[in-house]
C-alpha positions as CSV (number, residue, x, y, z in Angstrom):
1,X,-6.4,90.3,-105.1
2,X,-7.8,86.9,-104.0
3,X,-10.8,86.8,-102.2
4,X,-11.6,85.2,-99.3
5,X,-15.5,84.8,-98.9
6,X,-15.7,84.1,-95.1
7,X,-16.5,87.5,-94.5
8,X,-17.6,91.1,-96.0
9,X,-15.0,93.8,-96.8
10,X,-14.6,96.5,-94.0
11,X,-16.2,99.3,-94.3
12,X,-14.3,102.5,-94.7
13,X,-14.6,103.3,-90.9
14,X,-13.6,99.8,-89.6
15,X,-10.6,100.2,-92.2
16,X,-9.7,103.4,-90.7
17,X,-9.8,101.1,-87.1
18,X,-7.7,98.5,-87.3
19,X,-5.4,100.9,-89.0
20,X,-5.2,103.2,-86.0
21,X,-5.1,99.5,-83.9
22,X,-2.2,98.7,-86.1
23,X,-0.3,101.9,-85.9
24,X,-0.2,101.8,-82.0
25,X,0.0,98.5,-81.6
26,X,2.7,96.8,-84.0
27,X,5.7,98.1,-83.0
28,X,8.2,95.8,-84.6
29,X,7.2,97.2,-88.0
30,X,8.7,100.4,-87.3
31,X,11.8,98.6,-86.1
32,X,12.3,96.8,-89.3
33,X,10.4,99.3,-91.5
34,X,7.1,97.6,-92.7
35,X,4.3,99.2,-93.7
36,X,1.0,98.3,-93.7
37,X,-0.5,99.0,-97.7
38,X,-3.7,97.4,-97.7
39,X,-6.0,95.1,-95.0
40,X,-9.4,93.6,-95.6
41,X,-10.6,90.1,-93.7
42,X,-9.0,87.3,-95.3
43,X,-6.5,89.7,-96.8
44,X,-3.5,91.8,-95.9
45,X,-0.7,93.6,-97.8
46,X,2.8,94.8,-96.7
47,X,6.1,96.6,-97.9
48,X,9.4,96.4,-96.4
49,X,12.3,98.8,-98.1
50,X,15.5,97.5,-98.4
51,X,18.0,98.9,-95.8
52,X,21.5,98.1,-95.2
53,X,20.6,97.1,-91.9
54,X,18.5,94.4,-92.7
55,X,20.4,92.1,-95.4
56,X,23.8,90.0,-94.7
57,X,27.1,89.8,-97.1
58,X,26.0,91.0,-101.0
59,X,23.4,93.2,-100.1
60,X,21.2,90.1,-99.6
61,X,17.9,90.5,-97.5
62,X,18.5,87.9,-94.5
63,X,16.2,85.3,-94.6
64,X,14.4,85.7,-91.1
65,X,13.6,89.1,-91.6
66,X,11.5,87.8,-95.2
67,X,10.3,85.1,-93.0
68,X,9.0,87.4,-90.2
69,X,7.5,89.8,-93.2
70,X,5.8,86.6,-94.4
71,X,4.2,85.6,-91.3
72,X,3.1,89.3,-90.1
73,X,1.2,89.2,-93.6
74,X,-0.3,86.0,-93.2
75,X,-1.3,87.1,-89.2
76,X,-2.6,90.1,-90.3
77,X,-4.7,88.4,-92.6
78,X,-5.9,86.1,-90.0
79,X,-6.6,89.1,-87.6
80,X,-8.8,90.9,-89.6
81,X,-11.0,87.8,-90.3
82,X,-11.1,87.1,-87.2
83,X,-11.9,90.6,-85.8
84,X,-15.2,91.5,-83.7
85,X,-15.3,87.7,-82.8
86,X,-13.2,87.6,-79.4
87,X,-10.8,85.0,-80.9
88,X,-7.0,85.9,-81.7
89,X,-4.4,83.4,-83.9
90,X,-1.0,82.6,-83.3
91,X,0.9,80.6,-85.6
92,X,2.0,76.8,-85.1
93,X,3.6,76.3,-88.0
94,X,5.3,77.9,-90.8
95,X,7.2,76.4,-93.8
96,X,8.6,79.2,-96.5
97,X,10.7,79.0,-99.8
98,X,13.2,81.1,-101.0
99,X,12.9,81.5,-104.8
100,X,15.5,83.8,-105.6
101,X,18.1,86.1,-103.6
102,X,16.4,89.2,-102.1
103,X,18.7,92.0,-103.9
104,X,18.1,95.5,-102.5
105,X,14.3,96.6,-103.8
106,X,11.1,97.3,-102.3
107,X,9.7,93.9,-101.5
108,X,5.8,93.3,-101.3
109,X,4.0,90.3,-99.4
110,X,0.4,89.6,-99.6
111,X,-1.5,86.9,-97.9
112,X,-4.6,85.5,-98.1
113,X,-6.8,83.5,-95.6
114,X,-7.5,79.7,-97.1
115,X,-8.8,78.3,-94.1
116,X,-10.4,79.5,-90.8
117,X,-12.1,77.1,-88.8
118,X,-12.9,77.1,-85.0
119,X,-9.7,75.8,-83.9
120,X,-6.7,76.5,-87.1
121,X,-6.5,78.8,-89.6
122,X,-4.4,78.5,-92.6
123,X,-3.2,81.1,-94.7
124,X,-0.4,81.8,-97.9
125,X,1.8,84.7,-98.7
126,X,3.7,85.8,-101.7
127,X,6.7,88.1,-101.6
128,X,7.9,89.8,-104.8
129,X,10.0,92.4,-105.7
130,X,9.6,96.0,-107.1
131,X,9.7,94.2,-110.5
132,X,7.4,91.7,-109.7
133,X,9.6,88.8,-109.4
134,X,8.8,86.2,-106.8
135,X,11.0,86.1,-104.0
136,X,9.6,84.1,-101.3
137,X,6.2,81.8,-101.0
138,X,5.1,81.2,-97.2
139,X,2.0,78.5,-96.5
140,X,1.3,78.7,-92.6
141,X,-0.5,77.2,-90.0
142,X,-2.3,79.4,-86.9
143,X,-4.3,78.1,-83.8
144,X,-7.0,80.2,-83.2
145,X,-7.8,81.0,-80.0
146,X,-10.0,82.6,-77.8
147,X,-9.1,86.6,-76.6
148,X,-8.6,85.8,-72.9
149,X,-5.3,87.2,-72.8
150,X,-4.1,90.4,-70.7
151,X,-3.2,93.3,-71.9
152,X,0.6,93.6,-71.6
153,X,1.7,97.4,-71.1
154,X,5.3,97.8,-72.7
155,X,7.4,100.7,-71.9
């Protein structure tokens, strides 16, 4: 795992937060069935399994859904760097390519944080495959911004 030396590793109870957070608050992963694996500031690992109901003709994983599995990585990353600070991210740009087709398998994306300044934030992601084959490679841009935002209740 890559590093990124902005800030110190959680501790085992702040892990255990933005875990919880996570559970109750990202719904969309459940939807497409992402799993949070591993989270540290600067850092973020997910899994998606293949299922039918995410791929197109061939069994092929459709390319938005490795996109959006990119980005959540990369966000997530951003997130917990940025946690305890008042200051949230939301990404401005993203630019991914697709190395190989995404064949039924579990597929793994970690990101790292390159970049957080006071304003943007800059982060990669790999995707690979259960056999460690790259998939997908994601660079992205994020504003950062400060928390100000309302609470949104959802039904």
């Amino acid at each position: 795992m890559r590093v990124w030396h902005g800030r110190a590793p959680f501790t085992a109870e702040e892990k255990a937060r933005v875990l919880d957070w996570h559970r109750s608050e990202a719904h969309y992963f459940g939807l497409l069935g992402l799993r949070l694996v591993d989270i540290e500031p600067g850092y973020c690992k997910l899994e998606l399994p293949f299922k039918r109901e995410i791929s197109h003709g061939r069994g092929i994983v459709q390319g938005g859904i490795l996109t959006t599995l990119a980005d959540s990585c990369i966000a997530h990353a951003t997130g917990a760097a940025l946690r305890g600070q008042e200051r949230h991210s939301t990404t401005i740009e993203l630019k991914i390519n697709f190395i190989r087709p995404a064949t039924p398998s579990l597929f793994t994306a970690e990101a790292w944080l390159i970049h957080l300044g006071s304003r943007t934030a800059i982060g990669e992601a790999e995707i690979v495959n259960e056999e460690g084959k790259l998939i997908a490679k994601c660079l992205s841009s994020l504003m950062v911004l400060p928390d100000g935002r309302e609470k949104v209740s959802v039904p």
